[in-house]
C-alpha positions in Angstrom: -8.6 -3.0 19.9 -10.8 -4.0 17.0 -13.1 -1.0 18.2 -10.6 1.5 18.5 -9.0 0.5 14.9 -12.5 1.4 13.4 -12.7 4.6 14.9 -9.2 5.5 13.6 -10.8 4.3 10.3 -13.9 6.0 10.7 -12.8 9.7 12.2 -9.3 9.7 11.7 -9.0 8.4 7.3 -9.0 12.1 5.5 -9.4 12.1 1.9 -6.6 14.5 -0.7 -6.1 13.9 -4.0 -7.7 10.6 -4.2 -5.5 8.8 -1.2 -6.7 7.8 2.0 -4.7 9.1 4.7 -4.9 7.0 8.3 -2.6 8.3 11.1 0.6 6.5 11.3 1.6 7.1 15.2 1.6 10.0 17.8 3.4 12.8 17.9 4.4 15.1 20.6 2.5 18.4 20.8 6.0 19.6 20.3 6.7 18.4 17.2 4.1 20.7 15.4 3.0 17.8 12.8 1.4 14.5 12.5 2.5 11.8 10.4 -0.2 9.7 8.2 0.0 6.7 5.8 -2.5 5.3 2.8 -2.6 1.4 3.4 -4.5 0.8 0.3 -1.3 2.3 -1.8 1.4 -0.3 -0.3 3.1 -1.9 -3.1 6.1 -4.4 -3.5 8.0 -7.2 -4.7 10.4 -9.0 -2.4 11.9 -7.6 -0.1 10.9 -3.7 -1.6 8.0 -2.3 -0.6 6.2 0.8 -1.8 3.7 3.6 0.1 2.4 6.6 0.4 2.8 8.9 3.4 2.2 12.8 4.3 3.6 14.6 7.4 0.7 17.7 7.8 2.3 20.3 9.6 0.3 23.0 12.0 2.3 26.2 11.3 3.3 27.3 7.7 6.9 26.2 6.6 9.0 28.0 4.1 10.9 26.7 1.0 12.6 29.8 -0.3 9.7 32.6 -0.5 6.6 30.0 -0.4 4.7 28.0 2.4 3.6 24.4 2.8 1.5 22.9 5.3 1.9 19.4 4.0 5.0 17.1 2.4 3.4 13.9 0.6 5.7 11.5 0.1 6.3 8.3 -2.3 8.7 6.4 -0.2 10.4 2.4 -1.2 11.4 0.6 1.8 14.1 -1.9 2.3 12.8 -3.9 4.7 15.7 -6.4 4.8 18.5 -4.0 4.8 16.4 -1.5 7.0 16.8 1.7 4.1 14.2 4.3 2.7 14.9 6.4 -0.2 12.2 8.5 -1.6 11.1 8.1 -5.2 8.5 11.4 -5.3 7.7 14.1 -2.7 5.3 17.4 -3.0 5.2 20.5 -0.9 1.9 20.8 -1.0 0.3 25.1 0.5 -3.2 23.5 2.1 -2.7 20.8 4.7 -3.1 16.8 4.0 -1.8 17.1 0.9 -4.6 19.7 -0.8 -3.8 22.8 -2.4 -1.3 23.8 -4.6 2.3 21.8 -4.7 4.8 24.5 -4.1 7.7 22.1 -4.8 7.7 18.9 -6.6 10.8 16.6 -6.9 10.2 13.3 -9.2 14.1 11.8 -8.5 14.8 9.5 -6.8 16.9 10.2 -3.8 19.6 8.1 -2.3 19.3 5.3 0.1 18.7 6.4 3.8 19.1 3.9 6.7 16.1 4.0 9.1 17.0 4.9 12.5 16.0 2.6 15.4 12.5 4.3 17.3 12.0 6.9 14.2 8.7 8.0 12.7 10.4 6.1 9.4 11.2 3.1 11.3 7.3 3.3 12.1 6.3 4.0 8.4 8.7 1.3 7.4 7.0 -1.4 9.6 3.6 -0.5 8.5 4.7 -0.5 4.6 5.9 -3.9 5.2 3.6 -5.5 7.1 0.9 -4.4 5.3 2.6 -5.5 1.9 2.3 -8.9 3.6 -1.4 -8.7 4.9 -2.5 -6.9 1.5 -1.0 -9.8 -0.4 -3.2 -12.9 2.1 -6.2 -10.2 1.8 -5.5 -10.5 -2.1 -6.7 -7.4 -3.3 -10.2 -7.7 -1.4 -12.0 -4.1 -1.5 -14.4 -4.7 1.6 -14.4 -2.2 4.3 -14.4 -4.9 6.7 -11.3 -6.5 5.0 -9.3 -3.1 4.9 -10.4 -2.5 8.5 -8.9 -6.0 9.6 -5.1 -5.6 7.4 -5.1 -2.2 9.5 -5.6 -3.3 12.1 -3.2 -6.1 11.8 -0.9 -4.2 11.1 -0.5 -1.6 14.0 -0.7 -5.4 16.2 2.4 -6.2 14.3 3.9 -2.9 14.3 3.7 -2.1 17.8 2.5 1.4 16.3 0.0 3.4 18.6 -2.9 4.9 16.8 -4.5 7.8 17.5 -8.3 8.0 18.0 -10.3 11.3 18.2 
């Protein structure tokens, strides 16, 4: 498993706009996008956790008269009362987050409860379990350290990564 979280690491972390994007779970071929998380941005304080995420898309989207290939996402987690609300989100024309934001919205949104078996319930887990491993790792920068809360956390998680 250790090998395989490496490789994720490795192949599968994609750099935009200074984050570093590691896929969060699989998605159906279906679903036309894959959903990705940055561990090194997970925040919080109690029971709140903060983190970045981005859905990419593989088809264009359309807002009004302008398409996106990517939604970035600044998302607080309750991971008590099992509720998101999103405190920043970009539509963003180039996939993973690169390219120009179409849309930007700065407010706050309401809380959301996170549905049982949900790519939020996912993101959710991972945001708080890896506020918990960050915290024991205390801030340690090594790639072996990173590589270990990662992979700790998809243990914990019972999240499936995706190698390539």
């Amino acid at each position: 498993m250790h090998n395989t979280i490496e490789m994720l690491f490795v192949s599968g972390v994609t750099s935009g706009a200074g984050l570093e994007w590691v896929q969060a779970c699989r998605s159906q071929p279906q679903d036309g996008f894959q959903t990705y998380f940055d561990p090194a941005t997970i925040r919080g304080e109690g029971e709140m956790v903060r983190m970045w995420h981005l859905h990419d898309f593989k088809t264009k989207q359309m807002l009004a008269d302008k398409t996106y290939l990517s939604v970035k996402n600044w998302v607080e987690y309750d991971y008590k009362n099992k509720r998101r609300r999103t405190l920043y989100m970009s539509l963003n024309s180039e996939n993973m987050g690169a390219g120009e934001p179409i849309y930007r919205n700065g407010t706050p949104s309401d809380w959301r409860p996170v549905a049982p078996g949900s790519i939020a319930e996912i993101l959710r887990k991972l945001a708080c379990e890896g506020k918990h491993l960050t915290e024991a790792a205390d801030a340690s920068s090594s790639m072996e350290t990173q590589l270990d809360v990662i992979h700790q956390v998809f243990q914990r998680t019972d999240a499936t990564p995706l190698t390539t």
